[in-house]
N, C-alpha and C positions, 0 to 999 in steps of 0.2 A: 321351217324345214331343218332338219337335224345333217350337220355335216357328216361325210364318210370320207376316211381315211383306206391309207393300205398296210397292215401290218402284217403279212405274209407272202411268200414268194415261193413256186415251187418250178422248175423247167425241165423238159425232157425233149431236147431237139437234135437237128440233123451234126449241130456244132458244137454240142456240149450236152451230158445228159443230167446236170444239175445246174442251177444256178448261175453256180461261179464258173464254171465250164461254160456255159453259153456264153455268160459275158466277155470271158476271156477271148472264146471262139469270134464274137463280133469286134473288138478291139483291134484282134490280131487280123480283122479283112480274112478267117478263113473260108474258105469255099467248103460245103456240103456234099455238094455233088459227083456222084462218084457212079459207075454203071452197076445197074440193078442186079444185084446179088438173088434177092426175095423168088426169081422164078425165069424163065429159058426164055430171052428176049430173042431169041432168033429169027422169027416170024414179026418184029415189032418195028415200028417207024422208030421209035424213041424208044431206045436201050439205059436210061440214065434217069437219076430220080435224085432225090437228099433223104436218103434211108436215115432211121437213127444207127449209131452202133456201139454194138456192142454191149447190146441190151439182153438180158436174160431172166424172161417173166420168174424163175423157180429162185432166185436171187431173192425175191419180193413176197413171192407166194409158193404155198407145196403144188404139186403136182397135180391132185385131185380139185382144188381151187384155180387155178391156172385154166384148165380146161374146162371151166363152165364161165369162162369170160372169153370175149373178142379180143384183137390188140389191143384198139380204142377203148376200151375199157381197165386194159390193167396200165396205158400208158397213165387215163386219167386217176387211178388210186396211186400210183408213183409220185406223181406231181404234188395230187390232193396231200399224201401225206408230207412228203417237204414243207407243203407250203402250210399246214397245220404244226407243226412241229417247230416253222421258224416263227411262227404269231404264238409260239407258248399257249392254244386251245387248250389242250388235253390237261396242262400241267395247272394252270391257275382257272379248271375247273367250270368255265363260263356255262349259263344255264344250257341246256342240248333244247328246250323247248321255244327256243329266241334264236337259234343258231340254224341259218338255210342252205341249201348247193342249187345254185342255177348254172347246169355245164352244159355246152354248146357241143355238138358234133353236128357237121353241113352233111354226113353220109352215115356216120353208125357204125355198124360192122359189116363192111362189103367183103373184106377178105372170108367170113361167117358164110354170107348170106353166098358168095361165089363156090364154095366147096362144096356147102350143100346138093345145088342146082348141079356142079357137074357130077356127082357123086348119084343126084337122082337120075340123071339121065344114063349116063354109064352101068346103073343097076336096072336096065330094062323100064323105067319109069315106077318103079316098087316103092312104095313110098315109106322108104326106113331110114326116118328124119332123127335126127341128133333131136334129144327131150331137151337142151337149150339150144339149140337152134335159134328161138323166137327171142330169146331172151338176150342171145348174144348178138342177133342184130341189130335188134331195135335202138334208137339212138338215144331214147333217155334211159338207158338204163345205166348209165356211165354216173348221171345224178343218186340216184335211188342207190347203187351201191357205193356212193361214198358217206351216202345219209347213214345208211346199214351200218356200213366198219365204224363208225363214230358213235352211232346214234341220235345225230342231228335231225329234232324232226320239225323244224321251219319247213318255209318257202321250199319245193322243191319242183323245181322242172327244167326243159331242154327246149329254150330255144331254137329253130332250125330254119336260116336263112342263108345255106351258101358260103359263100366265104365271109360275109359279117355275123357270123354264128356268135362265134366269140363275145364279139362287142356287143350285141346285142344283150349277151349275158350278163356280162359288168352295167350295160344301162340300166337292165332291169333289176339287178340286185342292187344298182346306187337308189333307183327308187322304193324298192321295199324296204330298205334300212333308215333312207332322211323322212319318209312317212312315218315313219316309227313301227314299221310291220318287224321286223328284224334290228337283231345289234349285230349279230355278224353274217355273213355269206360267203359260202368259199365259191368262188364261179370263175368261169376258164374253160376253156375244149380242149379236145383230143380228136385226131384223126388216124386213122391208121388205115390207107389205101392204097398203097403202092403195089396195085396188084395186076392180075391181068386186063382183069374186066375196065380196072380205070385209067390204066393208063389204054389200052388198047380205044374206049370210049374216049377219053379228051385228044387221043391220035385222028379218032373218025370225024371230029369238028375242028381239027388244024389249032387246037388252042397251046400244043406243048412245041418248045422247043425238038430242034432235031439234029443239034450239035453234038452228032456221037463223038466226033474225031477228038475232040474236047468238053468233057463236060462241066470240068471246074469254072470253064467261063460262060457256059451256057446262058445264064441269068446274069441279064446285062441290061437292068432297068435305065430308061432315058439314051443309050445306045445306039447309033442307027442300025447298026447289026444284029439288034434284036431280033428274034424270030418265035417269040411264046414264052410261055411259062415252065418252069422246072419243078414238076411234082414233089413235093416235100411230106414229112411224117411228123410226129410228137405231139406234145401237147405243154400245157403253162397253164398255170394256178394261180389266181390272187384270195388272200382273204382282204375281203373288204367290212369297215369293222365303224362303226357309229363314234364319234370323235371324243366323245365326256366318256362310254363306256371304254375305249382304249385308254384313256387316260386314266380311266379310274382304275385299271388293272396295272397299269404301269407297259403297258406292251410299247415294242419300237414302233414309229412310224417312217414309213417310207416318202408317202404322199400324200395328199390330198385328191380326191379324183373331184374337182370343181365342176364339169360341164360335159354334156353328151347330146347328140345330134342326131336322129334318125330322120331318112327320108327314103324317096321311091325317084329312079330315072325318069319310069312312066313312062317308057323308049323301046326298048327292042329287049329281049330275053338272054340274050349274053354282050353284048356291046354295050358299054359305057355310051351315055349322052355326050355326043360331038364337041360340043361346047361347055361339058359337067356341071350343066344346071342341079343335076340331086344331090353332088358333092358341096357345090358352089353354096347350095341353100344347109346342107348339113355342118357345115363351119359355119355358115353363121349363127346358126342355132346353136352350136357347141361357143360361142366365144359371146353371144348374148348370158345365158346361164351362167357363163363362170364371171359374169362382167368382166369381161378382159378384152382390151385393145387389140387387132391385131400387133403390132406393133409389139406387145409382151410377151409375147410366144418366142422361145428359144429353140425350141428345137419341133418339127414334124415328121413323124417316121411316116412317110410314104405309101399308098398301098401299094404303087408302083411292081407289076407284074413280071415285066416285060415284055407284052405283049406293045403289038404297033399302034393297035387305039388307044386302050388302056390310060400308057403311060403320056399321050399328046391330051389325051381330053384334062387328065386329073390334073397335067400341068398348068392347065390353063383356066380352070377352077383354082388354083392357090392363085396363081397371078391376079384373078380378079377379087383375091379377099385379102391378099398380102400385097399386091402393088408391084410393078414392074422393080425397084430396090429395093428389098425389104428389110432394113436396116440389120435386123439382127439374127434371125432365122435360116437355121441350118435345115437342109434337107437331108434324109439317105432312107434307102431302103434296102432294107436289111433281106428282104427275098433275096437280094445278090446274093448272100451266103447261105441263109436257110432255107432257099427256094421256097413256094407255095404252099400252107400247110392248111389248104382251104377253110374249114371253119374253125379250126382251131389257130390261124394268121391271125388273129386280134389279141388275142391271150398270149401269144409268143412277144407280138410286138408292142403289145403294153404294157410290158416286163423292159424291154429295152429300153421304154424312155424311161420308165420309172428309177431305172437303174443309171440311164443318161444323166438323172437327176442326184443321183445318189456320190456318182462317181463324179461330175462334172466335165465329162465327158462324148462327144457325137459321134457313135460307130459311124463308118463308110458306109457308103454305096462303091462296093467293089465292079473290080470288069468293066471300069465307065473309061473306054478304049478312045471310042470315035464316037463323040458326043452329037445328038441327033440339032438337026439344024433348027428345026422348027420348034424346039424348044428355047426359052427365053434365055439366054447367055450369064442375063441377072442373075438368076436363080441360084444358088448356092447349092450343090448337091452334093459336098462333102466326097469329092472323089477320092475313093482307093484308100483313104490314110484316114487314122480317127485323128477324131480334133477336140484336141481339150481348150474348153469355156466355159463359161458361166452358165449353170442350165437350173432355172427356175419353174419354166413352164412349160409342159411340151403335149402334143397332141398326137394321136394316132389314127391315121384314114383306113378304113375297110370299105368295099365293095363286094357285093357277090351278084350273080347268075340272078337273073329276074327285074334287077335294078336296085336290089338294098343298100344302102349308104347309112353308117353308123360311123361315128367319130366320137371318142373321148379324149378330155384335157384333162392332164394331171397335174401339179402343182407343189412347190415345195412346200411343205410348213411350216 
């Protein structure tokens, strides 16, 4: 099997819309969350989300190109080109017929696919549909048009699992590139749903916070005061690149991405398993692959929602893989500040260890007020304050809706 590396980074979040913005933003414990700007919450349980800002698609693209993409689409060519541009692709020429994009969106374009429908109904039911319409919803096409602007024409597809969308995408590009299918892969999600339909829809299943009064603290993973999740937006890019061909171009490396975990709850369709048997079997499968001890893991970004099941079951899946003290192993989750960015959460948060790794540094888990009881006191959650240490190893948890569980371990090199 051929090793893969990371030689590329691209970010576009609720705390920074590039790179070093985001990391600054995580560093610094800023909070995201801010009341919904995007549309008249008047009528709405939850007025508050982690919009990006200050983002302006005509910045990136003309006018006429603008509008024949969804959000989710022109946050994913934002990112993609960052993170192309910091791996040196375009300039040291790599062949386009070796080169894949596996980009994950858990939704697509619902802001797309929502104006539509009201726009059909308010016109008598006439049916005088936008000619992209189809095109701006669908969720892979966020892949295909970053194959387009490059001319990469590998591997190319979308993942679609929920909130482990992402990860998913990094598993399947670390296997098509150490098979020797691909040398590089750009893959990562984007979401862009902060709309009526979706916050109004995760409002009618009680899954979103409803801390209008405050929303900067609303997402308070591990907290007893928790009460749901804080809709988030953006997207993150990695190129993941075969380890002799990054070497032999001279590109920088970031990491090694050594080990990946997929499994199934096989439980109920939005609850996490009580006990986190699919997690509990997903780290280990992620720490068999990379042959690494527990015990060698410095740091794990959390999927930690802040939801009330969530964040009790996945506690207690790490306890039973890392042990009531686990000597060296920092927790945080980073949703505290960039709130839920459903299937693009993996690709955001596999930027922050990478970057944990780079800096030698553990963002916080912010808002961690009144720490929940029934969670292990052992557990190190990195409250409030980032913590600089030594950081060699680190893992990242995803869950989504259905019961998907996908975890990757990155590594220094």
């Amino acid at each position: 099997m051929k090793r893969v590396v990371v030689t590329g980074l691209g970010a576009l979040t609720p705390i920074g819309n590039t790179v070093e913005e985001y990391w600054n933003g995580l560093v610094q414990g800023r909070s995201g969350a801010a009341l919904i700007t995007k549309f008249d919450t008047t009528h709405f349980k939850t007025k508050f989300a982690c919009e990006v800002k200050g983002f302006d698609p005509l910045q990136f693209f003309d006018k006429k190109e603008a509008r024949k993409m969804d959000e989710y689409s022109q946050y994913a060519l934002v990112v993609a080109d960052e993170a192309v541009k910091d791996a040196g692709l375009v300039d040291d020429k790599v062949d386009p017929n070796r080169v894949g994009v596996i980009w994950a969106s858990g939704i697509g374009g619902m802001y797309s696919f929502q104006e539509e429908v009201i726009a059909y109904g308010a016109n008598n039911r006439n049916p005088r549909f936008n000619p992209f319409f189809i095109t701006k919803m669908i969720a892979n096409m966020a892949s295909g048009l970053i194959s387009i602007r490059y001319g990469f024409r590998g591997v190319n597809f979308a993942p679609v699992s929920a909130c482990a969308s992402a990860t998913h995408a990094l598993i399947d590009a670390f296997n098509y590139i150490r098979l020797g299918k691909a040398e590089v892969i750009i893959a990562g999600g984007s979401e862009a749903v902060v709309t009526e339909v979706a916050v109004g829809g995760f409002n009618a299943m009680k899954a979103l916070s409803e801390r209008n009064d405050d929303p900067a603290t609303a997402s308070r993973p591990f907290d007893a005061d928790r009460d749901g999740f804080v809709l988030g937006e953006g997207a993150a890019a990695l190129v993941l690149e075969e380890y002799e061909h990054a070497k032999a171009r001279g590109a920088k490396i970031y990491a090694e991405l050594v080990g990946t975990g997929a499994t199934a709850d096989a439980y109920h369709m939005t609850a996490t398993h009580p006990e986190g048997l699919g997690a509990t079997l997903a780290m280990t499968e992620v720490l068999r692959e990379a042959n690494l001890k527990p015990e060698e893991v410095d740091y794990l970004n959390v999927h930690a929602t802040s939801t009330p099941i969530g964040d009790l079951s996945e506690s207690q899946a790490i306890q039973k893989i890392f042990g009531e003290n686990p000597e060296r192993l920092h927790l945080s989750a980073t949703k505290s500040m960039t709130g839920h960015l459903l299937g693009a959460a993996g690709a955001i948060e596999a930027v922050a260890g990478i970057l944990a790794i780079q800096h030698n540094t553990i963002p916080p888990t912010i808002n961690l007020q009144n720490r929940d009881e029934r969670i292990s006191p052992n557990l190190n959650l990195t409250p409030n304050v980032a913590v600089q240490t030594p950081v060699n190893v680190v893992m990242s948890n995803t869950f989504g809706f259905g019961g998907h569980n996908a975890i990757v371990a990155f590594q220094r090199v």
